[in-house]
C-alpha positions, 0 to 999 in steps of 0.5 A, a space after each residue: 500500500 502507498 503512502 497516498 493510499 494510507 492517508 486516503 483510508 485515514 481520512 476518510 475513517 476521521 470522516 466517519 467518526 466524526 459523522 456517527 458523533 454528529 448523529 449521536 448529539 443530534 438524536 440526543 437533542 432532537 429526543 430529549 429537547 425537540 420530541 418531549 419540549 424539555 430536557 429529561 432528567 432521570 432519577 439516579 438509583 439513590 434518588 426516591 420519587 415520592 407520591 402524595 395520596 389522599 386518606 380514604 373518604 369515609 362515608 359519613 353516618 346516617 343521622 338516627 331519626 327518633 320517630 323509627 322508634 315506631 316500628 318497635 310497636 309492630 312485630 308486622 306492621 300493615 298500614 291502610 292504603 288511600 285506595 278507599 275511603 274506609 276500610 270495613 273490619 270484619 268479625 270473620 274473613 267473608 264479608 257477609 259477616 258483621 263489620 266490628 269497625 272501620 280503619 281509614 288510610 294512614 292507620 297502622 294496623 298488627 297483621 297476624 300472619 298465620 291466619 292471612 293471605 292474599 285475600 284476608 288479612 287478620 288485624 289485633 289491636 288489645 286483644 281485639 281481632 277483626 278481617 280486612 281486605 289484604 289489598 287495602 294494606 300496605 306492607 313490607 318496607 314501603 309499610 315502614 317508609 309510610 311509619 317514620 313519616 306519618 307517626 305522632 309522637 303521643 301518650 298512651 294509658 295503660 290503665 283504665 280510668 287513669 286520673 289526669 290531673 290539674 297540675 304535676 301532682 297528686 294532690 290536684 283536682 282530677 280533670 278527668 278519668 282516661 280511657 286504657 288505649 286512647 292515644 293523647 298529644 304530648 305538649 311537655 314531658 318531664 321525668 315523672 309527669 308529662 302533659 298532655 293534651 285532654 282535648 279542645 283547649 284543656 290541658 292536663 298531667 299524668 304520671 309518667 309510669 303509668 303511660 306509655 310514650 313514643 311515635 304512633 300511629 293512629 289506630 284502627 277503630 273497634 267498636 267493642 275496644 272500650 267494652 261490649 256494645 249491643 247490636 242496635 250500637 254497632 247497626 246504628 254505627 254501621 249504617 251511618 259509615 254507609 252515608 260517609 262522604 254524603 252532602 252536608 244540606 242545612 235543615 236537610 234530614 233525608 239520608 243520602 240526598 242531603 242531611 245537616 247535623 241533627 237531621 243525620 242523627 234523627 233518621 239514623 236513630 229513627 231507623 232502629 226505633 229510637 226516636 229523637 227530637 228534631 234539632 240538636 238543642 232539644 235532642 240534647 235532652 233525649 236519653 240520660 247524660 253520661 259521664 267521660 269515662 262511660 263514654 260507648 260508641 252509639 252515644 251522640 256528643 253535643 257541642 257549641 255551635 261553631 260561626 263565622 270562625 268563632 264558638 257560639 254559647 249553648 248546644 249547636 252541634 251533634 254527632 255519634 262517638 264511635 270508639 277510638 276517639 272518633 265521631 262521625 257528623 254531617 259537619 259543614 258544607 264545606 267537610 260533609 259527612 265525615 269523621 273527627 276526633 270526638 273533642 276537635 271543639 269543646 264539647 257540652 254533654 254526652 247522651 246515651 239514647 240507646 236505652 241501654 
């Protein structure tokens, strides 16, 4: 090999060399810098990279709310449907037997499943037992859904004729006795006495351990809850239920066309042979007084009028007491027949016109 050979081989390896090192600085660059926006940084082995992470979200608790206290009172809760106005309690399941009361939408009822199915649902209420019609309850959760937001935080007597007092004490005057069962509105409860609402504008106390309180829901009336009842009672009763949602018509008496309040009571009543005066104020004196505490469904309650949005002196309505607190009336223009609690104004006297 000449020496022009050997510097012509030279040159062109330092050619090479310095290609390849002009590639390398331009893929570093182009693909570290150009490619990516910055120059990339890699951590060396002794480097740690940290990464910073939120605590866990905990799911916040579901505030407790009291009035859930009402399903303790059922062990299977049923509550009466808005699918009818009322809802006939029969003594046996075949509706040719005879109603011993009524249930209206929103009453909470005890379903005693061993004797119930898809068409007769067996209901208790104090030892007291009747038949439904099991599509007009409802049940299950929806049944507790409808509780919590329907229930009256209340108090119950668990005695007969449980004196209510004047004041929290003993020592006061008695107001009056109250029914076992009946259901009263908490106005304040204390530690040993709680008061509570009588009825239309009274106020009185009882001892705290001879009741019960807590969240309920309105009852089921029967009859017979407050003892034995005769048949004219429960016929009388039963044939008024069958005008319930009627027309209200002042000086009206004919049922079903249009009856004001003392002309419902004089044509039911005249139906079973008893015979009544004409307007609530002479009526008032048919039959024998009686107190509270005998207090029957079938007896007619007598109250002050009520016009033009203030309470009139002397007698001025009637209606028939029906067990469970209730009354049916023909009650204004405005409300027709329909049911109230028997003391939703202040009432006069209690007639017993059964002759029993």
């Amino acid at each position: 090999m000449t020496g022009k050979n050997i510097k012509k081989k030279l040159a062109t390896g330092v050619i090479c060399l310095a290609a390849i090192a002009a590639e390398a600085f331009f893929w570093q660059k182009y693909v570290t810098t150009t490619l990516y926006g910055q120059a990339r940084v890699m951590p060396t082995p002794t480097e740690s990279v940290s990464v910073e992470t939120e605590a866990p979200t905990v799911p916040e608790t579901e505030a407790w709310d009291p009035r859930e206290e009402v399903w303790e009172n059922y062990e299977n809760l049923g509550i009466v449907n808005d699918s009818s106005s009322y809802v006939d309690i029969y003594e046996l399941p075949d509706s040719h037997s005879v109603s011993i009361g009524k249930a209206l939408p929103g009453m909470g009822v005890e379903m005693d499943l061993s004797e119930s199915n898809a068409t007769w649902t067996k209901i208790e209420l104090d030892g007291l037992a009747g038949y439904v019609y099991s599509q007009y309850l409802i049940t299950g959760q929806e049944a507790r859904e409808v509780a919590v937001n329907t229930c009256d935080y209340v108090v119950i007597p668990q005695e007969e004729q449980l004196p209510c007092y004047e004041s929290s004490t003993t020592d006061s005057s008695v107001i009056q006795p109250l029914a076992r069962g009946e259901c009263y509105a908490v106005v304040e409860e204390g530690n040993s006495w709680v008061k509570i609402m009588i009825r239309a504008g009274v106020e009185g106390y009882v001892e705290k351990s001879r009741v019960t309180c807590g969240y309920y829901l309105e009852q089921p009336i029967f009859y017979e809850r407050s003892g034995e009842i005769s048949d004219v009672r429960r016929d009388v009763i039963n044939e008024a239920w069958k005008y319930y949602g009627g027309e209200y018509v002042w000086g009206g008496e004919v049922l079903g066309e249009g009856v004001d309040c003392s002309g419902f009571v004089l044509r039911l009543y005249e139906k079973y042979g008893i015979f009544l005066h004409r307007v609530s104020i002479e009526q008032a004196e048919d039959g024998t007084e009686v107190g509270l505490a005998e207090m029957q469904p079938g007896d007619l309650i007598f109250y002050h009028g009520y016009r033009d949005g203030a309470i009139t002196e002397g007698v001025g309505h009637v209606a028939i007491y029906i067990g469970g607190g209730k009354i049916i009336h023909a009650a204004s223009e405005e409300k027709g027949i329909c049911t109230d609690n028997w003391d939703y104004i202040p009432y006069i006297t209690v007639r017993n016109v059964a002759g029993e």
